[in-house]
C-alpha positions as a Markdown table, in Angstrom:
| # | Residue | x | y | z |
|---|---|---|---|---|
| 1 | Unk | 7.4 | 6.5 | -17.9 |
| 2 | Unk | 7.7 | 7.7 | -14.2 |
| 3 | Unk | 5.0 | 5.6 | -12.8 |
| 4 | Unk | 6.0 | 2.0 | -14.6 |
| 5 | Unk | 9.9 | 2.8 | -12.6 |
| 6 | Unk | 7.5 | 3.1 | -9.6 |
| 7 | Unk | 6.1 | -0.3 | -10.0 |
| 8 | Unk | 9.6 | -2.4 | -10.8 |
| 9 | Unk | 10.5 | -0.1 | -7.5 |
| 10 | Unk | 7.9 | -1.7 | -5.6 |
| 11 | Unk | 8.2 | -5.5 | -6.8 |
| 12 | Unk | 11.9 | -5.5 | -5.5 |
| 13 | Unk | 10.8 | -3.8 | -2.0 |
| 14 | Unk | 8.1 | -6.7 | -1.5 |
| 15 | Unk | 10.9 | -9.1 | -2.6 |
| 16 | Unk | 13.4 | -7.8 | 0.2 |
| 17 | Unk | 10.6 | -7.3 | 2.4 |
| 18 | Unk | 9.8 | -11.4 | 2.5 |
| 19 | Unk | 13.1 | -12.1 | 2.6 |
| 20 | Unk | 13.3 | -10.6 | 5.9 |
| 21 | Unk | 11.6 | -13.8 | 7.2 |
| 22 | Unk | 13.0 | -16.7 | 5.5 |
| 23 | Unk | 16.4 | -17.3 | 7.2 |
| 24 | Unk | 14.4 | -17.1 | 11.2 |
| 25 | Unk | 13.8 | -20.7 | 12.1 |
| 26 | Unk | 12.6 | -21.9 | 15.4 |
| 27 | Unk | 12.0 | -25.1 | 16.8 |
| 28 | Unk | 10.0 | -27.3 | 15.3 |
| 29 | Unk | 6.2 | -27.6 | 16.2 |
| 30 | Unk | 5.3 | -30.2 | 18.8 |
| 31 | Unk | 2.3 | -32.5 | 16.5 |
| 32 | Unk | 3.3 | -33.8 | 13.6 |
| 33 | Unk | 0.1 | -33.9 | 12.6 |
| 34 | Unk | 0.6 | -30.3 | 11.3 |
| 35 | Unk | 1.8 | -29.7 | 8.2 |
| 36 | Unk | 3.8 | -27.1 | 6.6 |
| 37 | Unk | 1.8 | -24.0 | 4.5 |
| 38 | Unk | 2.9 | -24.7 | 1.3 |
| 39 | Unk | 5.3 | -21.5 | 0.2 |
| 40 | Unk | 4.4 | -19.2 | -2.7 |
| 41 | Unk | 7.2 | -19.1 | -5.3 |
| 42 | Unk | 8.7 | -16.1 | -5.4 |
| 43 | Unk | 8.0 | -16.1 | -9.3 |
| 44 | Unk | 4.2 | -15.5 | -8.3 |
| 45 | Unk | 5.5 | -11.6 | -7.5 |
| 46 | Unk | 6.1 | -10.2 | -11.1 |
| 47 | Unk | 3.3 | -12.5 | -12.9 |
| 48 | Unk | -0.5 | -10.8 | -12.6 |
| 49 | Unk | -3.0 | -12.9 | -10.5 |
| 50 | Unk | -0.5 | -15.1 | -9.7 |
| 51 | Unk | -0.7 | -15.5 | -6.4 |
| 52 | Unk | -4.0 | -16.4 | -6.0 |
| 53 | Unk | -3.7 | -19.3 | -9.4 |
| 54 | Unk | -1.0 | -20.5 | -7.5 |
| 55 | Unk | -3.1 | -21.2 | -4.6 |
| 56 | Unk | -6.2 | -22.5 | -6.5 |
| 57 | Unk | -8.0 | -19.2 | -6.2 |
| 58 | Unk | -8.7 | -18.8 | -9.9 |
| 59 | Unk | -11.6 | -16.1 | -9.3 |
| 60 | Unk | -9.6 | -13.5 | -6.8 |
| 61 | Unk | -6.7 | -14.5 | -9.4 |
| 62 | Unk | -8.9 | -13.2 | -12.6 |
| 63 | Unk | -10.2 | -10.3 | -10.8 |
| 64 | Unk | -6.9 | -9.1 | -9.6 |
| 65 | Unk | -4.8 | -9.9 | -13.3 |
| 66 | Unk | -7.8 | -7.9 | -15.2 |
| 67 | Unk | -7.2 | -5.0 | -12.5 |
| 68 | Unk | -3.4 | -5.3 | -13.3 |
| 69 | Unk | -3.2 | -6.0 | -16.6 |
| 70 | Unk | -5.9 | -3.2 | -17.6 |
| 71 | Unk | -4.4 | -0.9 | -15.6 |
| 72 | Unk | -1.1 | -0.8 | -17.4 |
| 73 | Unk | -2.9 | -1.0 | -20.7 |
| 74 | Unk | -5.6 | 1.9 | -19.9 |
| 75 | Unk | -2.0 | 3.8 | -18.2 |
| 76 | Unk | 0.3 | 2.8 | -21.3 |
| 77 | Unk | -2.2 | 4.0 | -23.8 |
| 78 | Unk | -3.7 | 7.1 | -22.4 |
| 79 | Unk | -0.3 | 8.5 | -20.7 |
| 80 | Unk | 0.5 | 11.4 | -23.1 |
| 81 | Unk | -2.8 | 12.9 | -23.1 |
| 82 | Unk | -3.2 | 12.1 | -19.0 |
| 83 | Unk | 0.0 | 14.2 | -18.7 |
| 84 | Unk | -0.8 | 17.3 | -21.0 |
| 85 | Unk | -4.1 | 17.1 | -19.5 |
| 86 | Unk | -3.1 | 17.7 | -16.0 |
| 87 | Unk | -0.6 | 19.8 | -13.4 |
| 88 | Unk | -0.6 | 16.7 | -11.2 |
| 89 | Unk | 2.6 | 14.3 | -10.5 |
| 90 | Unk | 0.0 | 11.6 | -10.1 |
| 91 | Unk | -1.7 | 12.7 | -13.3 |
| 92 | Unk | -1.8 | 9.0 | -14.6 |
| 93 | Unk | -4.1 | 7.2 | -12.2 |
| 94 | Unk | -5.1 | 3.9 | -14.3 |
| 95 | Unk | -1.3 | 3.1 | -13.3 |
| 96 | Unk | -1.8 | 4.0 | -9.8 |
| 97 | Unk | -5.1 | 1.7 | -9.4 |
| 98 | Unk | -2.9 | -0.8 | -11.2 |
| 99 | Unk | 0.1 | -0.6 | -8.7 |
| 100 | Unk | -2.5 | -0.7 | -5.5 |
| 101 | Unk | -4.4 | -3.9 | -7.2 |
| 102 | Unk | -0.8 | -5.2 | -7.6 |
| 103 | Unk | 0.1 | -4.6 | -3.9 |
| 104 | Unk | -2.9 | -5.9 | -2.7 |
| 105 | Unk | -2.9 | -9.2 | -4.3 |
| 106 | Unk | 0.4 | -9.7 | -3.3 |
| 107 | Unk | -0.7 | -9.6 | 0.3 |
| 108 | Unk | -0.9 | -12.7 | 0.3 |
| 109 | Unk | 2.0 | -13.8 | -0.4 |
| 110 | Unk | 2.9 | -11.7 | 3.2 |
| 111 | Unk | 0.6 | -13.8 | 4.6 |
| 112 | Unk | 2.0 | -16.8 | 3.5 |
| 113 | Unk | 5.4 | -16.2 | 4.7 |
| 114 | Unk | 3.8 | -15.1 | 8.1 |
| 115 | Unk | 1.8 | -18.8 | 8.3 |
| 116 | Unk | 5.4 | -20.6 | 7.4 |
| 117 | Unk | 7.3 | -18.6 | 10.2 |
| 118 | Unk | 4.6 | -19.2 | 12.6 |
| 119 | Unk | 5.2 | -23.3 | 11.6 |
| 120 | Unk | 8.6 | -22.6 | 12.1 |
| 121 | Unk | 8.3 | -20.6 | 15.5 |
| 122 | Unk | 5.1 | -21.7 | 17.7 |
| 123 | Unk | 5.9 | -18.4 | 19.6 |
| 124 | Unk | 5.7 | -15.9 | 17.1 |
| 125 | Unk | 3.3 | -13.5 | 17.5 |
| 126 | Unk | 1.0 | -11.5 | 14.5 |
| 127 | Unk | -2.5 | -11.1 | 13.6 |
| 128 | Unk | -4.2 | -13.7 | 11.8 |
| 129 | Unk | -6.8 | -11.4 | 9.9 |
| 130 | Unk | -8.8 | -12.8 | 7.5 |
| 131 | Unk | -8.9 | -11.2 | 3.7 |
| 132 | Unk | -12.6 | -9.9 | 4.4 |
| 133 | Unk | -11.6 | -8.0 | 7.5 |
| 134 | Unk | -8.7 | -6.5 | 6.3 |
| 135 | Unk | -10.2 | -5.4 | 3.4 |
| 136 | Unk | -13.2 | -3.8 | 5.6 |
| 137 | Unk | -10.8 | -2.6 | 8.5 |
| 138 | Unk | -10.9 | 0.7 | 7.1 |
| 139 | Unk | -14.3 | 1.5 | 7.2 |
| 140 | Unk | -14.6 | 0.3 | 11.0 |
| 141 | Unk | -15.7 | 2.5 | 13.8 |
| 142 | Unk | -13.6 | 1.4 | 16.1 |
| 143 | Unk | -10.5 | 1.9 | 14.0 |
| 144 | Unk | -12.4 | 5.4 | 13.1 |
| 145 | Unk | -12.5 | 7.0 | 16.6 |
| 146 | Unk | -9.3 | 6.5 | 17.3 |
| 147 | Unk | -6.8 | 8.8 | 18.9 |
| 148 | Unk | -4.2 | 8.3 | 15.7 |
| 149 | Unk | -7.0 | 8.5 | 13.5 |
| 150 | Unk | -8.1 | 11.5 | 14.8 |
| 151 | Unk | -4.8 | 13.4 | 15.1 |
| 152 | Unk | -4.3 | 12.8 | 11.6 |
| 153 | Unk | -7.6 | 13.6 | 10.6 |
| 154 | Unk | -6.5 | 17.3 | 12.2 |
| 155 | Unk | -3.7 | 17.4 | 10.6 |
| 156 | Unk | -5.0 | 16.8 | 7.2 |
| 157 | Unk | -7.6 | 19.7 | 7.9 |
| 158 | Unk | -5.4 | 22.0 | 9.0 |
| 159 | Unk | -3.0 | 21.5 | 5.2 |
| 160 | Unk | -6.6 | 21.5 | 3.5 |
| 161 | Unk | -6.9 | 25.0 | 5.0 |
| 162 | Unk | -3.6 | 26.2 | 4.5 |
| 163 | Unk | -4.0 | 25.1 | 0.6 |
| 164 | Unk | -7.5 | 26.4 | 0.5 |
| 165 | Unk | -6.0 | 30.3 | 1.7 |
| 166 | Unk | -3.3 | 30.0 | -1.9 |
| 167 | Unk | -6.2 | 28.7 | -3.5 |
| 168 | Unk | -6.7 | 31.3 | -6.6 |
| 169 | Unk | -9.6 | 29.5 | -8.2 |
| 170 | Unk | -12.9 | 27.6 | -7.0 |
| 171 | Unk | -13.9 | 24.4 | -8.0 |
| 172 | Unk | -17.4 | 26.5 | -9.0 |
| 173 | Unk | -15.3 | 27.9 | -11.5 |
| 174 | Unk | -14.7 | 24.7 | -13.0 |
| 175 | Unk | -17.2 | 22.9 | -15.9 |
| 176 | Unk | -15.5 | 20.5 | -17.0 |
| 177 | Unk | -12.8 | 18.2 | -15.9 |
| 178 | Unk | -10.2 | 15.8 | -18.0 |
| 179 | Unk | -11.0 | 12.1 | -17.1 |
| 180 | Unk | -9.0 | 9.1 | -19.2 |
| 181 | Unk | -9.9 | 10.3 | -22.3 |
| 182 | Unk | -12.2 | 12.8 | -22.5 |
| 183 | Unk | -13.7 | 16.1 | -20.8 |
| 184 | Unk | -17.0 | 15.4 | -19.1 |
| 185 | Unk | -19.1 | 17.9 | -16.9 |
| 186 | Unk | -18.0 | 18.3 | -13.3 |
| 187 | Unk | -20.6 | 16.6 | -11.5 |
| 188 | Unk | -20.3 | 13.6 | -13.4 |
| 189 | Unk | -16.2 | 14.0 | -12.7 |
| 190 | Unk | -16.2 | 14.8 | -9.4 |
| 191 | Unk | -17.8 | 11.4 | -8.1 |
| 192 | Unk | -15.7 | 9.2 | -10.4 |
| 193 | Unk | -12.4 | 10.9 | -8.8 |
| 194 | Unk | -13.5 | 11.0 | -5.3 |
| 195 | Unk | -14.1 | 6.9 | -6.0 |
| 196 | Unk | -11.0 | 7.0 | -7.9 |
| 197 | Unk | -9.0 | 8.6 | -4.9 |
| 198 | Unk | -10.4 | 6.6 | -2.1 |
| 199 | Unk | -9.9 | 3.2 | -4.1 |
| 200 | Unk | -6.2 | 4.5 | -4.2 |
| 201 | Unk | -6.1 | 5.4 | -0.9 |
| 202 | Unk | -7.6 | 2.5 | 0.4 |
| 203 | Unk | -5.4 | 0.2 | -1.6 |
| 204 | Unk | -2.6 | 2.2 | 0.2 |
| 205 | Unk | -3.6 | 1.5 | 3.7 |
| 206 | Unk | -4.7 | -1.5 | 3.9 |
| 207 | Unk | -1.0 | -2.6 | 1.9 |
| 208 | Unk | 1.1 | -0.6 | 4.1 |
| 209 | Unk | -0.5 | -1.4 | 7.2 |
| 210 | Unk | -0.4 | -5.3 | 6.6 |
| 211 | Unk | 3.1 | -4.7 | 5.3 |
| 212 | Unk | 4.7 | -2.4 | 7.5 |
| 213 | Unk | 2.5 | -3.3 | 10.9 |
| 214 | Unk | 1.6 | -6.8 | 10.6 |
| 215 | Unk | 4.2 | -8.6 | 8.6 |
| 216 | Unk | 7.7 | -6.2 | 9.1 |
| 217 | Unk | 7.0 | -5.1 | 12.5 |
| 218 | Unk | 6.0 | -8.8 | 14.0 |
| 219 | Unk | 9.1 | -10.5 | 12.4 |
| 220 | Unk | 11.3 | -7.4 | 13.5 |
| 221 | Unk | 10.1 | -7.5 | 17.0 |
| 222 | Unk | 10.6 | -11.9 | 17.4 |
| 223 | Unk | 14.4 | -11.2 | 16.0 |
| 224 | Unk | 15.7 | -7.9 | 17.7 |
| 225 | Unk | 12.7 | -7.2 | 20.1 |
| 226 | Unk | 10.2 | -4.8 | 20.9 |
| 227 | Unk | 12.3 | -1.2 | 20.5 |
| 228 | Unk | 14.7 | -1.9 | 18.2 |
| 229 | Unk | 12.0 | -3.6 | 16.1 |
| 230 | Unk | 9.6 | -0.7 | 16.6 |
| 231 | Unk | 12.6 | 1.7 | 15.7 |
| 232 | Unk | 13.7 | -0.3 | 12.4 |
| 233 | Unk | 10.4 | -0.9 | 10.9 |
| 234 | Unk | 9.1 | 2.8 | 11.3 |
| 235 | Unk | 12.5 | 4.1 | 9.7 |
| 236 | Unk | 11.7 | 1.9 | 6.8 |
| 237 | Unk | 8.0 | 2.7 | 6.8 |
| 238 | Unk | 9.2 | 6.3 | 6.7 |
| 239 | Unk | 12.1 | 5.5 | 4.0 |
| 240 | Unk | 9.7 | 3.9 | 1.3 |
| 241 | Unk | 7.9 | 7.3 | 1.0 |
| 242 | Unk | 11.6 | 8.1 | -0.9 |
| 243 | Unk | 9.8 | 6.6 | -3.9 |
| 244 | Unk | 7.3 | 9.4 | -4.4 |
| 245 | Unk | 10.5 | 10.8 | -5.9 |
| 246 | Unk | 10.3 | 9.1 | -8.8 |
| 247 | Unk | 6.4 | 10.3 | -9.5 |
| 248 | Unk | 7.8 | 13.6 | -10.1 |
| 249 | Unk | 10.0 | 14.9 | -13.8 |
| 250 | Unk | 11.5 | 17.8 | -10.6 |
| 251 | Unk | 11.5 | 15.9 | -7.6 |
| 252 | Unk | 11.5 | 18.6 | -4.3 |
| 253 | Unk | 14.0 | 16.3 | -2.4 |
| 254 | Unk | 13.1 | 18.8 | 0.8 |
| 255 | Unk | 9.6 | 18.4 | 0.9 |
| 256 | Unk | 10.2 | 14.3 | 0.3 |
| 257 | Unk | 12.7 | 14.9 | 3.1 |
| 258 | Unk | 9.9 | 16.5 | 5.4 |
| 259 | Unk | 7.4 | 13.5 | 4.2 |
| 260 | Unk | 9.7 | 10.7 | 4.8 |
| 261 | Unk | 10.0 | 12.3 | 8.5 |
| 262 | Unk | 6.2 | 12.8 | 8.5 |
| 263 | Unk | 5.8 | 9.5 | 7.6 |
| 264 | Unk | 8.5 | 8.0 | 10.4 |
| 265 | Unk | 6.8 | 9.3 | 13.0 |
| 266 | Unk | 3.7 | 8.2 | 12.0 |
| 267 | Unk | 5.0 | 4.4 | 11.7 |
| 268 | Unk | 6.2 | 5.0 | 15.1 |
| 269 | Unk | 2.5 | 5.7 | 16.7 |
| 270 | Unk | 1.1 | 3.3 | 14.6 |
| 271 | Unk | 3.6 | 0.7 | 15.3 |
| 272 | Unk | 3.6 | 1.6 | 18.9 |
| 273 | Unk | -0.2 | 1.6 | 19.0 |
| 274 | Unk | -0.1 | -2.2 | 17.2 |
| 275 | Unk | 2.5 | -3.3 | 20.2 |
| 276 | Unk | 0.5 | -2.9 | 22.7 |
């Protein structure tokens, strides 16, 4: 199944991800008063809700293992009827809320490697956000009206149009749509996937962002410095978009060629944009 090679994909990219910061040591901090954050096992990675039981957090850990765990079971059992039912790569999306739940609890365990390498180096630098602002840093205004934000905003319009002029058929056309299990009317359907898409694409941000801007970026910058870290970490942001690939039974290696570059450049403003 495409999307469960996605998923062992993505647990060995967080793993070499934190490794990045493990061997960078510093001098030691000036009080000994402070003590060490304690480190996350690495074992927390593959096991659901982990990282938050680990930590004592048994309510974010059971909230975050029932997203995972249902996810793969809702994905596992409804695949083959998911797949015939739709046109889409991303057809089965109980695995894809699954595989954002899994990135986002595992956030933390970025965060934890971050708080050790700060112990370690008094003058490293990255933001200390707290859970509840990162998870509501989306839906800001002032990261809104921005001049990223709006560019890609733009951009996004103008492949909405472009798509809208092949378009053959209108959603009016449309009364029913295929959701999990069943067909139900379109205006019941259309809410559920426009919550379904933006918990996905939330998910997706706010991982990526933390990730790739707050976690690679910072620890990238304090070893090779500000260009060459700004240079490596958007290549990889841009390289990781390689695994779309593997969503796809005929991948178009030229169009994931034109997104990896899409997605490179992006890293670089946003990335960029973080630096200063």
């Amino acid at each position: 199944m495409i999307p469960l090679k996605t998923v062992t994909f993505k647990a060995i990219i967080l793993l070499i991800l934190l490794g990045t910061a493990v061997n960078t040591k510093g001098e030691s901090p000036d009080s000994l008063k402070i003590s060490m954050p304690e480190p996350l096992p690495l074992w927390t990675l593959y096991i659901p809700g982990a990282s938050y039981f680990c930590q004592q957090k048994y309510l974010k850990g059971t909230v975050f293992s029932a997203l995972e765990v249902g996810g793969v079971w809702l994905g596992i059992k409804h695949n083959n009827t998911l797949k015939n039912n739709s046109s889409s790569p991303y057809y089965n999306y109980p695995l894809f809320l699954r595989l954002q739940a899994f990135q986002t609890e595992k956030l933390t365990n970025f965060k934890n490697r971050l708080e050790i390498m700060k112990f370690n180096n008094p003058d490293f630098r990255y933001h200390d956000i707290s859970e509840k602002d990162l998870y509501l840093s989306p839906f800001k205004i002032e990261n809104i009206v921005t001049p990223i934000t709006g560019g890609m905003v733009l951009l996004a319009g103008i492949f909405l149009g472009i798509e809208k002029i092949k378009e053959r058929n209108s959603i009016s056309e449309v009364e029913e749509i295929y959701f999990v299990n069943r067909y139900i009317h379109r205006n019941q359907a259309l809410p559920l996937f426009a919550a379904t898409s933006l918990a996905m694409s939330w998910g997706a941000g706010i991982g990526e962002e933390y990730i790739c801007r707050n976690y690679l970026l910072p620890v990238l910058d304090y070893k090779y410095g500000q260009k060459k870290g700004l240079l490596l970490s958007s290549l990889t942001f841009g390289a990781l978009h390689f695994s779309n690939l593997l969503f796809s039974e005929k991948p178009d290696y030229l169009s994931a060629l034109i997104q990896v570059g899409e997605a490179t450049i992006a890293g670089y403003f946003l990335g960029r944009d973080v630096q200063k």
